[in-house]
N, CA, C and O atoms as CSV, one atom per row, in Angstrom:
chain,resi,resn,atom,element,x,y,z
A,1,UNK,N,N,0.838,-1.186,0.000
A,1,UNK,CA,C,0.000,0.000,0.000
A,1,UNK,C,C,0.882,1.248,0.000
A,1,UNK,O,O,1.839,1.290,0.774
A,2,UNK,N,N,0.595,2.363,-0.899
A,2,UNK,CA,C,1.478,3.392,-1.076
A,2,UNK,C,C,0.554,4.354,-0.001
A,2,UNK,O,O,-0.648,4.605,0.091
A,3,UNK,N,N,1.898,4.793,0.834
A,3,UNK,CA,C,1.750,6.131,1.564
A,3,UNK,C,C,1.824,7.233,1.035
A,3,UNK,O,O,2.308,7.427,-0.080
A,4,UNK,N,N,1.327,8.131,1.809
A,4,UNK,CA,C,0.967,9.600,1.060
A,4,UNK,C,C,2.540,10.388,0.952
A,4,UNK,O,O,2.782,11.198,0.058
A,5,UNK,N,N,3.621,9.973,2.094
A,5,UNK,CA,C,4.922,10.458,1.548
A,5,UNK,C,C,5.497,9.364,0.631
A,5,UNK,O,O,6.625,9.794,0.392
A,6,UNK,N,N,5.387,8.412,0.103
A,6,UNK,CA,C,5.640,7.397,-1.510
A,6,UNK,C,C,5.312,8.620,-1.838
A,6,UNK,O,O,6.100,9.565,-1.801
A,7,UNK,N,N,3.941,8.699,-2.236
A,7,UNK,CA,C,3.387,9.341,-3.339
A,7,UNK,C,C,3.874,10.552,-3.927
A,7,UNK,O,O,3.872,10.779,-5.137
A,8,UNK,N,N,4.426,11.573,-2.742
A,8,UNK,CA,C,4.971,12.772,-3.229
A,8,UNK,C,C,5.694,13.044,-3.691
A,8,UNK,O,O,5.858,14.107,-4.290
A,9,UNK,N,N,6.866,11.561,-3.493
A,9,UNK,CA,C,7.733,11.780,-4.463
A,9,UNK,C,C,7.682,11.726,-5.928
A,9,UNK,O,O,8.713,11.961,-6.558
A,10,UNK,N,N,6.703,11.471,-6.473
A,10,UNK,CA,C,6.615,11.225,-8.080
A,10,UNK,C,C,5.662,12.851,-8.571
A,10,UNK,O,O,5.446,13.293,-9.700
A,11,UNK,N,N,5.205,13.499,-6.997
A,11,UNK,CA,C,4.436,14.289,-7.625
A,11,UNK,C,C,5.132,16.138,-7.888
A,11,UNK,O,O,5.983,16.767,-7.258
A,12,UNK,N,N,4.368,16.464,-8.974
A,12,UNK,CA,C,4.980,17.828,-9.195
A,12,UNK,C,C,4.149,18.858,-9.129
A,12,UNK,O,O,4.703,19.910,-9.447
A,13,UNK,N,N,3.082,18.956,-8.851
A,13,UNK,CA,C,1.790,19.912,-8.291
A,13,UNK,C,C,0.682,19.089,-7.353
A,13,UNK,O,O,0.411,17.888,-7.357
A,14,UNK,N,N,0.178,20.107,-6.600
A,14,UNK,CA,C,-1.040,19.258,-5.936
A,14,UNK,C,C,-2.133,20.224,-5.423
A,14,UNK,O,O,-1.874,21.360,-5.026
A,15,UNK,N,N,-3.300,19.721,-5.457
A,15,UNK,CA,C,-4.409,20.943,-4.779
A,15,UNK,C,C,-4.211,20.432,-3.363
A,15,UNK,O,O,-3.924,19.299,-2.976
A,16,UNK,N,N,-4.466,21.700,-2.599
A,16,UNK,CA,C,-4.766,21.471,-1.243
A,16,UNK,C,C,-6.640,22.404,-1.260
A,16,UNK,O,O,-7.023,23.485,-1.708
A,17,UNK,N,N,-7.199,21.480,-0.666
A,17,UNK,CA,C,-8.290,22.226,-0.298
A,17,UNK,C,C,-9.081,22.902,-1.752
A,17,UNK,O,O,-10.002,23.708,-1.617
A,18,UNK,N,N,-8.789,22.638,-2.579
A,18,UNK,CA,C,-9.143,23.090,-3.620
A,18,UNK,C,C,-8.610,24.401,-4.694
A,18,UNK,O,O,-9.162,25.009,-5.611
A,19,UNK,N,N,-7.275,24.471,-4.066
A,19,UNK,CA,C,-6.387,25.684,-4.328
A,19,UNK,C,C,-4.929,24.959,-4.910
A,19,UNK,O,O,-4.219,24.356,-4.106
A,20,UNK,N,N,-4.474,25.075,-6.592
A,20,UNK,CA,C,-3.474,24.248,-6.814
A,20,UNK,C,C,-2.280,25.085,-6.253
A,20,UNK,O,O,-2.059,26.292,-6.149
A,21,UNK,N,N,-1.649,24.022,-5.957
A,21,UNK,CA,C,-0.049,24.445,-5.293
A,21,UNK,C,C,1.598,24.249,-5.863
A,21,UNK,O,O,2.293,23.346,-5.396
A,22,UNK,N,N,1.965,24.905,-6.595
A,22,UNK,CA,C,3.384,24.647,-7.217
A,22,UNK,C,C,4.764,24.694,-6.886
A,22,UNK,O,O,5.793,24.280,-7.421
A,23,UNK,N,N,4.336,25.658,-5.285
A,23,UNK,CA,C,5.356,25.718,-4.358
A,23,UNK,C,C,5.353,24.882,-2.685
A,23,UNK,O,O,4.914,25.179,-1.574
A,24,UNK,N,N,6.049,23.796,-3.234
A,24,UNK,CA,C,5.921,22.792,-1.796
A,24,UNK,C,C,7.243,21.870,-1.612
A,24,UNK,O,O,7.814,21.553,-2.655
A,25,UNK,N,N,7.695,21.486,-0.586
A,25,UNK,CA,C,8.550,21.234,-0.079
A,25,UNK,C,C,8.136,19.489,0.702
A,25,UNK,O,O,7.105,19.441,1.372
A,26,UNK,N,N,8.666,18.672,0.608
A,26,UNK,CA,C,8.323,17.440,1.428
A,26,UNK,C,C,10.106,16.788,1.380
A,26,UNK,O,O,10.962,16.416,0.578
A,27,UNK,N,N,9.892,16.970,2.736
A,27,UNK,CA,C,11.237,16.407,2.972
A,27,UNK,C,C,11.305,15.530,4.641
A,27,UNK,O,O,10.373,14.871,5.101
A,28,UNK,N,N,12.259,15.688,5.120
A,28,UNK,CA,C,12.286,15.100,7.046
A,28,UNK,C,C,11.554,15.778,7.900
A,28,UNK,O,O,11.149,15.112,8.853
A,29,UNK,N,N,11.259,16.859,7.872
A,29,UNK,CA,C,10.729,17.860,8.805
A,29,UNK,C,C,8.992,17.543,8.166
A,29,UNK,O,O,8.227,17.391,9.119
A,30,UNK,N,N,8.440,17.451,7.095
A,30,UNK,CA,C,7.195,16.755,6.518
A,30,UNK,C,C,6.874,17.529,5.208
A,30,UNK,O,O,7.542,17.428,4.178
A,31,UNK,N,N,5.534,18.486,5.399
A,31,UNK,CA,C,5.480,18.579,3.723
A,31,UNK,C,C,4.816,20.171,4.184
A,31,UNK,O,O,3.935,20.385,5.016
A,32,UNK,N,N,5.482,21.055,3.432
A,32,UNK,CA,C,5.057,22.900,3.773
A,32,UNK,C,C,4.639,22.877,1.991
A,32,UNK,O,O,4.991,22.406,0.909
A,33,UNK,N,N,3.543,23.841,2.705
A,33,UNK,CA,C,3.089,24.235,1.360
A,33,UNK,C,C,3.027,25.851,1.188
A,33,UNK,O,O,3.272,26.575,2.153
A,34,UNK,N,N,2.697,26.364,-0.049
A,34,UNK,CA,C,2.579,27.672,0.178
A,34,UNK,C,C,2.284,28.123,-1.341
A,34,UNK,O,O,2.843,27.758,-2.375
A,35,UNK,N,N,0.932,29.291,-1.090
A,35,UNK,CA,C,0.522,29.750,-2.341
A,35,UNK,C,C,0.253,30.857,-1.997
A,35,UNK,O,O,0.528,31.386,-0.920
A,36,UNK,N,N,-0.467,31.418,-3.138
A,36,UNK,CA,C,-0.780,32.558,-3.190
A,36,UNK,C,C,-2.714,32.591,-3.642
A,36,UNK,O,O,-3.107,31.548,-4.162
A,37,UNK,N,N,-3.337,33.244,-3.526
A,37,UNK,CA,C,-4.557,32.826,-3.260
A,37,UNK,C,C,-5.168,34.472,-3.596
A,37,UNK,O,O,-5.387,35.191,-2.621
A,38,UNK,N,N,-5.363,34.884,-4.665
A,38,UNK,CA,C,-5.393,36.006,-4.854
A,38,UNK,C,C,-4.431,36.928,-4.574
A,38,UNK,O,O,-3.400,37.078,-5.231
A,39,UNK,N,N,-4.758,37.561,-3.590
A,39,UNK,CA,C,-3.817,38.702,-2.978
A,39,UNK,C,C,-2.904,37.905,-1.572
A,39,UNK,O,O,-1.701,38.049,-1.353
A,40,UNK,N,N,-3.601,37.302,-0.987
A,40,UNK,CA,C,-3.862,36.594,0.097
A,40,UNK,C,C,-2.585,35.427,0.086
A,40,UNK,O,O,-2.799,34.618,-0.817
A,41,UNK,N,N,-1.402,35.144,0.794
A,41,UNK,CA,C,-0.380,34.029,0.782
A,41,UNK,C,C,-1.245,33.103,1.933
A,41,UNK,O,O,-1.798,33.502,2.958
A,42,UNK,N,N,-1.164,31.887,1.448
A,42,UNK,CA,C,-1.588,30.668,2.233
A,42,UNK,C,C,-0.624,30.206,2.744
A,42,UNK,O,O,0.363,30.512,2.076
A,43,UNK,N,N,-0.263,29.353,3.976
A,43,UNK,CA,C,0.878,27.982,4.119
A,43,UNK,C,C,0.281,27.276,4.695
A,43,UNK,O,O,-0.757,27.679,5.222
A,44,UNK,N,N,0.679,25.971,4.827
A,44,UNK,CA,C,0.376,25.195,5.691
A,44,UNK,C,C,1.735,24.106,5.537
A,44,UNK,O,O,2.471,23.880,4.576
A,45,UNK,N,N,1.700,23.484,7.107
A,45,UNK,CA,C,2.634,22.557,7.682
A,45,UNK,C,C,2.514,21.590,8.158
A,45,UNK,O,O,2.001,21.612,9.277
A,46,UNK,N,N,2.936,20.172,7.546
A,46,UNK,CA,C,2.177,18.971,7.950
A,46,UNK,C,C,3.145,18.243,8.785
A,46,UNK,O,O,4.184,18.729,8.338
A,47,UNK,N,N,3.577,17.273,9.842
A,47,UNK,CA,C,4.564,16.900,10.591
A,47,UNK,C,C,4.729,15.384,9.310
A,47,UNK,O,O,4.142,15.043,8.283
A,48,UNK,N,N,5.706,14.931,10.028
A,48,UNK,CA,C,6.009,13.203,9.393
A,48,UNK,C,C,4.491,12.549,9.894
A,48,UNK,O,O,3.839,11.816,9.151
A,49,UNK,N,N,4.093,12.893,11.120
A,49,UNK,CA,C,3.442,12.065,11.642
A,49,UNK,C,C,1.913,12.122,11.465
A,49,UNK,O,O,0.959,11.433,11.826
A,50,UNK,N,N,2.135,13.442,10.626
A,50,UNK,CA,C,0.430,13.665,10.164
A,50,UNK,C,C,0.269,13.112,8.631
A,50,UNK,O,O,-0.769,12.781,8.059
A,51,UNK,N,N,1.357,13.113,8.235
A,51,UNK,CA,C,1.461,12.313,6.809
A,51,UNK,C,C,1.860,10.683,6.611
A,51,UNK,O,O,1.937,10.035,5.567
A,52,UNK,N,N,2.062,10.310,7.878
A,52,UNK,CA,C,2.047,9.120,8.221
A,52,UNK,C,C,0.517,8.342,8.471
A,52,UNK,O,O,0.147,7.174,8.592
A,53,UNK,N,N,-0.059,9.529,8.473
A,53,UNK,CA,C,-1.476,9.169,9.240
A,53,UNK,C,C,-2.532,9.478,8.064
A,53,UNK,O,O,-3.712,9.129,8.105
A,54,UNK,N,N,-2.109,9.975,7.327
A,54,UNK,CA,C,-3.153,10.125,5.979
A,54,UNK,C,C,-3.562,9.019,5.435
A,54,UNK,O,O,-2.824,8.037,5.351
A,55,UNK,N,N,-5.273,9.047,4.823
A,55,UNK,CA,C,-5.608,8.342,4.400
A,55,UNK,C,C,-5.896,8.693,3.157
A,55,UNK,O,O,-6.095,9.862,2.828
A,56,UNK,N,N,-5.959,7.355,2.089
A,56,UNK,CA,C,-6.727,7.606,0.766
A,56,UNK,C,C,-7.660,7.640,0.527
A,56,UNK,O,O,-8.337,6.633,0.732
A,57,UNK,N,N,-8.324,8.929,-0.106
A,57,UNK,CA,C,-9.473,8.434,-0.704
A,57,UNK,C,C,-10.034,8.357,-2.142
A,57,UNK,O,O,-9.951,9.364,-2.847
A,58,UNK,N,N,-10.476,7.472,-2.519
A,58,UNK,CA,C,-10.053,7.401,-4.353
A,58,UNK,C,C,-8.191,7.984,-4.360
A,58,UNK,O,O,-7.256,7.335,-3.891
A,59,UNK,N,N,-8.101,9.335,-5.023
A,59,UNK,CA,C,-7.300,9.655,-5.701
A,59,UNK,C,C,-6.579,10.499,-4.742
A,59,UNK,O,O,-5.430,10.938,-4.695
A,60,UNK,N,N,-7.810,10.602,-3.850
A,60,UNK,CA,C,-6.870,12.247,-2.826
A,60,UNK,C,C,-6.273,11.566,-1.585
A,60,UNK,O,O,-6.172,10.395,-1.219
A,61,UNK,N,N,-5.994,12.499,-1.190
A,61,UNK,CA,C,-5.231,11.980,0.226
A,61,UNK,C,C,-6.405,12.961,1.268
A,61,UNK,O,O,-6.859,14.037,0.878
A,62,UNK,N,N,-6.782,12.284,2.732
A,62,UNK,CA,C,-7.101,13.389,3.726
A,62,UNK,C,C,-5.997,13.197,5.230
A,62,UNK,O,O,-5.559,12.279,5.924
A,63,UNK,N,N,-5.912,14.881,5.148
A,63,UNK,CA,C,-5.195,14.656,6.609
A,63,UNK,C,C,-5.470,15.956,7.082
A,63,UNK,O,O,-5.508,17.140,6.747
A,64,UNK,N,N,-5.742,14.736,8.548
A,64,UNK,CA,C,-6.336,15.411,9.769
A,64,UNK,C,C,-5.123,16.309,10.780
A,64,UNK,O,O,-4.030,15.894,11.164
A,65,UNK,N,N,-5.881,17.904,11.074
A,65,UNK,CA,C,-5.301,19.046,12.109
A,65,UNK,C,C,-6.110,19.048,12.861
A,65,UNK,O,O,-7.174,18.432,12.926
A,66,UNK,N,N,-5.385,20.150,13.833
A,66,UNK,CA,C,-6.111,20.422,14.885
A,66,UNK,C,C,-6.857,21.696,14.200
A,66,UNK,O,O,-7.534,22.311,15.024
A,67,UNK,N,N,-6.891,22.218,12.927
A,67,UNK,CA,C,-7.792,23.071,12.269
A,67,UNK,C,C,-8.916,22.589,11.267
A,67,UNK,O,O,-9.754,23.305,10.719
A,68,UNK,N,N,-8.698,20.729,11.100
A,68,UNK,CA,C,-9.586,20.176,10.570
A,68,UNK,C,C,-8.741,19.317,9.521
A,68,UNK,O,O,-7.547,19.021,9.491
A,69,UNK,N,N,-9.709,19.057,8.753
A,69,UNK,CA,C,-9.511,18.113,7.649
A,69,UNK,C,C,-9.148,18.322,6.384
A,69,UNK,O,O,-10.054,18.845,5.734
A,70,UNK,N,N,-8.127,18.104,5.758
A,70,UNK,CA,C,-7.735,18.745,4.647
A,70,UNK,C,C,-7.297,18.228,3.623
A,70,UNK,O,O,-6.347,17.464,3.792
A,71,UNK,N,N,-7.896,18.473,1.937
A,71,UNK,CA,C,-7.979,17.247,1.017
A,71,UNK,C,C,-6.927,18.130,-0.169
A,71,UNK,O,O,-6.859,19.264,-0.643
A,72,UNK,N,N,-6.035,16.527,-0.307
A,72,UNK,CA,C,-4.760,16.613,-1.370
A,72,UNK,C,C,-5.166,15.922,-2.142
A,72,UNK,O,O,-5.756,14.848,-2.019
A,73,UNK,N,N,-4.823,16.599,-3.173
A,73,UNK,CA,C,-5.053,16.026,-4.748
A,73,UNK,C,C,-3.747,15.851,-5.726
A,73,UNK,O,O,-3.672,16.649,-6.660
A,74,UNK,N,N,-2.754,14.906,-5.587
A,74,UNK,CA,C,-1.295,15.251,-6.138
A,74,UNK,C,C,-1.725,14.729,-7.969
A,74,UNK,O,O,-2.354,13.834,-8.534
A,75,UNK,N,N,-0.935,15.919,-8.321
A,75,UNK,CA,C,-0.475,15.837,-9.691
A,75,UNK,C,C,0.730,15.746,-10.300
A,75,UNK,O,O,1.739,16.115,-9.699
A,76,UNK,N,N,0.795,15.228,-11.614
A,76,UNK,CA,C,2.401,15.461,-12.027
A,76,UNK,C,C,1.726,16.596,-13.281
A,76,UNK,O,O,0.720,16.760,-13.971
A,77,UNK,N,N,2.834,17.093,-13.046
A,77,UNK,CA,C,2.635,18.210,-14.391
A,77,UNK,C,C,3.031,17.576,-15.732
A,77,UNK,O,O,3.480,16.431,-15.675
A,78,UNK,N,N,2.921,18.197,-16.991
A,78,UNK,CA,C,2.730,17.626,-18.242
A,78,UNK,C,C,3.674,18.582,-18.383
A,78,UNK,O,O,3.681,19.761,-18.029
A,79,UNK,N,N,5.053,17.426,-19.361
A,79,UNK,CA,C,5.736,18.328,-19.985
A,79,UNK,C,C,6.542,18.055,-21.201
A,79,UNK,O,O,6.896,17.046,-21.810
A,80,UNK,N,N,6.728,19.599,-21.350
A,80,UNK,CA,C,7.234,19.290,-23.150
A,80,UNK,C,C,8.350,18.926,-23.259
A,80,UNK,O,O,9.204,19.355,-22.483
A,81,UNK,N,N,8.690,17.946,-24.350
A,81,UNK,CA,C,9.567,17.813,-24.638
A,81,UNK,C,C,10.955,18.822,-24.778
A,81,UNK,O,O,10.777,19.951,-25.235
A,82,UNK,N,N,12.249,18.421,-24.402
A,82,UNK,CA,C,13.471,19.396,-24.698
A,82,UNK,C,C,13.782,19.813,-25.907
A,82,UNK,O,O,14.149,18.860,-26.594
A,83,UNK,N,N,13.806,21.268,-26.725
A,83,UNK,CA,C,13.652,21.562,-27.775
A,83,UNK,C,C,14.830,20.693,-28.422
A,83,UNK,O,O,14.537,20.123,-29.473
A,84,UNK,N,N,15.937,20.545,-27.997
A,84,UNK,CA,C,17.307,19.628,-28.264
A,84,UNK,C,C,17.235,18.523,-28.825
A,84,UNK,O,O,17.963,18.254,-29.780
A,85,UNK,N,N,16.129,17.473,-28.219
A,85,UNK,CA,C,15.887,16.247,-28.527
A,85,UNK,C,C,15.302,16.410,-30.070
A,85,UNK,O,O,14.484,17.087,-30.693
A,86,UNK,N,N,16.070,15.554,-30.234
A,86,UNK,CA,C,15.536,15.083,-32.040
A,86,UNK,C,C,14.036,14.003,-31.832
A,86,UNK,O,O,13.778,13.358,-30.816
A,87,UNK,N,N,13.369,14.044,-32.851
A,87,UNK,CA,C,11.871,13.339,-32.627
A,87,UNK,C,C,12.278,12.369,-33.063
A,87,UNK,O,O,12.245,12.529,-34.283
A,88,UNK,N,N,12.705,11.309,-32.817
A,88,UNK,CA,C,13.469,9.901,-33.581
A,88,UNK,C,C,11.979,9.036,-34.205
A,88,UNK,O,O,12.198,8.090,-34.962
A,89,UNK,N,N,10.696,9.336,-33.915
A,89,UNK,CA,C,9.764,8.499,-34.173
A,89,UNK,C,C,9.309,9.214,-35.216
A,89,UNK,O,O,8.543,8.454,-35.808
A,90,UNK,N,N,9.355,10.450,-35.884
A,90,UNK,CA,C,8.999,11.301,-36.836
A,90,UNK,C,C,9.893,10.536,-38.033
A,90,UNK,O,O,10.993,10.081,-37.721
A,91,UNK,N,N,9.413,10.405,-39.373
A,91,UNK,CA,C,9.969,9.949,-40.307
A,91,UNK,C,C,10.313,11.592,-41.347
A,91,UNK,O,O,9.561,12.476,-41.757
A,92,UNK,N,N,11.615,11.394,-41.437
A,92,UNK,CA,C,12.856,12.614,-41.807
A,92,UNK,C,C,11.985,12.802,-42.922
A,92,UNK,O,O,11.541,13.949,-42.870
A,93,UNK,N,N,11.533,12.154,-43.944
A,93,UNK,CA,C,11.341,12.747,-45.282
A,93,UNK,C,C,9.431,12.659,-45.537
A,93,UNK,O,O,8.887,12.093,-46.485
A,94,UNK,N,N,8.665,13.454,-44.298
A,94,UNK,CA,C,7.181,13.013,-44.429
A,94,UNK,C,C,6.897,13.947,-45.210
A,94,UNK,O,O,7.184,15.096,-44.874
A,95,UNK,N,N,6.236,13.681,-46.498
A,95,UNK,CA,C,5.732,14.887,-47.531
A,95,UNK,C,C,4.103,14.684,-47.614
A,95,UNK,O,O,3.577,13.654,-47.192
A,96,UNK,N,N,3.619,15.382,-47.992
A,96,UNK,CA,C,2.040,15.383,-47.919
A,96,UNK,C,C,1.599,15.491,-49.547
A,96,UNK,O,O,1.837,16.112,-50.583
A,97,UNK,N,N,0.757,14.384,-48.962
A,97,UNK,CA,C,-0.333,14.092,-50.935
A,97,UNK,C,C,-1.019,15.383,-51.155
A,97,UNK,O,O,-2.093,15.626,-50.605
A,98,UNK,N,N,-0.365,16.306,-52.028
A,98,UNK,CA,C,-1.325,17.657,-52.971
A,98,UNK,C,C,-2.098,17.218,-54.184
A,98,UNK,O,O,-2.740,18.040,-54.838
């Protein structure tokens, strides 16, 4: 069974609470988050032991504060290819029927 710190490591964005997050940190100390929310900066700070304690549900994760309950949604971001890389699956000489 994958834990919610497994999981973070593969991930590269995540909603908290319904607010996506691109700036977050999960390391020994646990997992800090921090956005921006209009005008308004958010954080929040989870211990090892509150992320030890998370549960799944479907897709999200919930974990419980002493400010309540709070739902993660981890994503990996989509990304483009390095302009460098040659397209090796593209055929060099594709011409189109006129």
């Amino acid at each position: 069974m994958t834990t919610l710190s497994q999981a973070l490591h593969t991930c590269d964005m995540l909603l908290i609470d319904g607010l996506h997050a691109f700036e977050f940190t999960h390391d020994a100390t646990g997992l800090h988050i921090e956005l921006m929310d209009g005008r308004a900066l958010k954080r929040w700070s989870f211990s090892p032991a509150q992320l030890d304690q998370a549960r799944a549900d479907g897709q999200d994760w919930l974990i419980d504060t002493e400010q309540g309950e709070h739902r993660l949604v981890l994503m990996s971001a989509f990304r483009a290819p390095d302009e460098d890389q040659e397209d090796h699956d593209a055929p060099a000489d594709d011409t189109a029927d006129r």
